[in-house]
C-alpha positions in Angstrom: 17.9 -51.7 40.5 18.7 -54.1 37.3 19.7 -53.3 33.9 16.2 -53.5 33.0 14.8 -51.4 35.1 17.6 -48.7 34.4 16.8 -49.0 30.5 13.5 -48.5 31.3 13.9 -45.4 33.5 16.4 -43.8 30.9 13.6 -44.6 28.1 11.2 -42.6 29.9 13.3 -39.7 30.5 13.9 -39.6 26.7 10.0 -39.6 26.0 9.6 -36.9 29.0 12.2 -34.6 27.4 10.4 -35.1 24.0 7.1 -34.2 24.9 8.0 -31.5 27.1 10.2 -30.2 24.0 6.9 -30.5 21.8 5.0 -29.1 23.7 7.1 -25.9 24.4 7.9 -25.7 20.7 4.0 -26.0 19.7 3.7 -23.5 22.4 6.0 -20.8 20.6 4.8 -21.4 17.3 1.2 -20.7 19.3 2.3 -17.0 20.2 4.8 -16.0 17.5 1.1 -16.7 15.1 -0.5 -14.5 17.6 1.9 -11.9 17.5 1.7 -11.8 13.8 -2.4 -11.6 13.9 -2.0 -9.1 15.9 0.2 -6.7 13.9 -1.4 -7.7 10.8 -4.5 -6.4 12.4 -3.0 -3.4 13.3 -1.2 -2.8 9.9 -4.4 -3.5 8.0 -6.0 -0.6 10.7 -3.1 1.8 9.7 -3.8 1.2 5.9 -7.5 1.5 6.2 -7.0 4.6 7.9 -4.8 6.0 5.2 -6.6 4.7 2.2 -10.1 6.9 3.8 -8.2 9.7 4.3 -7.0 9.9 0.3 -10.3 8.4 -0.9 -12.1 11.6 0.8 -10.3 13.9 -1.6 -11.4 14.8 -5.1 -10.5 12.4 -7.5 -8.3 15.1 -9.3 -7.0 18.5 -9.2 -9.7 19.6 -12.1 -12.2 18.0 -10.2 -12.1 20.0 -7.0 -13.5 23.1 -7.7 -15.9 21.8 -10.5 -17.8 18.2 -10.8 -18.1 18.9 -14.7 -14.3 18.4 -15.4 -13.4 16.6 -18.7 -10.8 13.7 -19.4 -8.4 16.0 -21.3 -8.4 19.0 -18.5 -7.2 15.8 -15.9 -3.4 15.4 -14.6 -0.9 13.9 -16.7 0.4 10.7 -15.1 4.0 11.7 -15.1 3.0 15.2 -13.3 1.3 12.7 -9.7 2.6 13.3 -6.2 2.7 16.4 -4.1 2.6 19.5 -6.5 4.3 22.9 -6.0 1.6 24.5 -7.8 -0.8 23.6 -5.1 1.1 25.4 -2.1 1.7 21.8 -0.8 -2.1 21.0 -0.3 -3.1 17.7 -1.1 -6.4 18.4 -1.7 -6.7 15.4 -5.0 -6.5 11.8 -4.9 -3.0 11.5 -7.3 -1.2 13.8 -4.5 -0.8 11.0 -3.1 1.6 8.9 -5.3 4.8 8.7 -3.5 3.4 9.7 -0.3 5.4 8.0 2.7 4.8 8.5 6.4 6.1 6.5 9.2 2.6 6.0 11.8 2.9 4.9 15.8 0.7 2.7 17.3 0.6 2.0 21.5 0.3 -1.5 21.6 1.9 -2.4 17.8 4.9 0.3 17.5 5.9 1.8 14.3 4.4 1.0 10.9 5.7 2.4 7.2 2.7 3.5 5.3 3.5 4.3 1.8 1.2 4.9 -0.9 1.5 4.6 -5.1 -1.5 6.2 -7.2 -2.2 5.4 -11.4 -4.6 5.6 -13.6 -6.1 2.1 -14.8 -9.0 1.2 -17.3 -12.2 0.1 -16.0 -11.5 -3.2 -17.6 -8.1 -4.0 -16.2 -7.9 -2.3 -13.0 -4.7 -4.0 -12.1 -2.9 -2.7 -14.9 -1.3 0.8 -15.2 -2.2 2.9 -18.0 -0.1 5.7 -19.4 -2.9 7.8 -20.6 -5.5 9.4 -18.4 -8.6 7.7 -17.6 -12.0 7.9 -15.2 -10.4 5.7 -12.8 -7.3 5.7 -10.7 -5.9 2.7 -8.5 -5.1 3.5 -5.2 -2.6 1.2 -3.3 -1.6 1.3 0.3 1.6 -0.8 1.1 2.2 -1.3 4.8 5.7 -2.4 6.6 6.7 -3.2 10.0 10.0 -4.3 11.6 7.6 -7.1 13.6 5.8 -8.7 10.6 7.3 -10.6 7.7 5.2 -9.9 5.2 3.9 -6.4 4.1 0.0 -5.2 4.2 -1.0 -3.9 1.2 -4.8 -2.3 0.3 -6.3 -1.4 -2.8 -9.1 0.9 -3.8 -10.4 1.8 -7.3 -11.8 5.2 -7.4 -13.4 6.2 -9.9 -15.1 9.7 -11.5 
């Protein structure tokens, strides 16, 4: 075998090796995105779940045992989360600020779902406002040890 033929053999060794590192690196990049479809999908079930579960309460303690209840007779902002005066019920939308559970899936492990309620005005509903209102933002953050980014839902409930 001649020089030549040797330069020519090592050359296509060196474009083998390239494409077969290519291809394996395209082929991690392949599954790592499916992995992370996979427990976004799952993070965004969590969440859903969570946000119907607080969206099938009354929208506030006032409101549970009467429809008729009246702006000024609604919870102050500063007084949201789980109350004592409700023997630990959480029976209104707003008992839910600060709520944090840790949820287990089979396939997708352990997510952190952790919730934040406030009252907003119709007109900016991504803005929190310190007095009470008609309408209350409800915002679902979801975390995982698996995904890089956090899954966060929104719902605007309104009375």
């Amino acid at each position: 075998m001649g020089g030549m033929q040797m330069i020519l053999v090592i050359g296509a060794l060196t474009l083998l090796s390239i494409l077969s590192l290519n291809s394996n690196r395209a082929q991690l990049l392949s599954e790592a995105q499916v992995s992370d479809a996979e427990f976004t999908v799952a993070a965004t079930s969590v969440g859903q779940s969570a946000l119907n579960d607080i969206c099938s309460r009354a929208f506030d303690a006032a409101t549970v045992a009467s429809d008729t209840a009246t702006l000024p007779r609604f919870t102050e902002p500063a007084r949201f989360g789980a109350n004592l005066n409700e023997a630990g019920t959480t029976d209104d939308v707003d008992d839910y600020h600060g709520f944090v559970t840790n949820i287990t899936t089979p396939r997708a492990g352990a997510f952190r779902v952790s919730a934040i309620v406030w009252y907003v005005n119709p007109s900016t509903p991504d803005i929190q406002s310190l007095s009470k209102t008609h309408m209350k933002r409800i915002q679902i953050t979801v975390v995982s040890d698996f995904m890089e980014e956090p899954v966060t839902l929104v719902y605007h409930k309104s009375y």
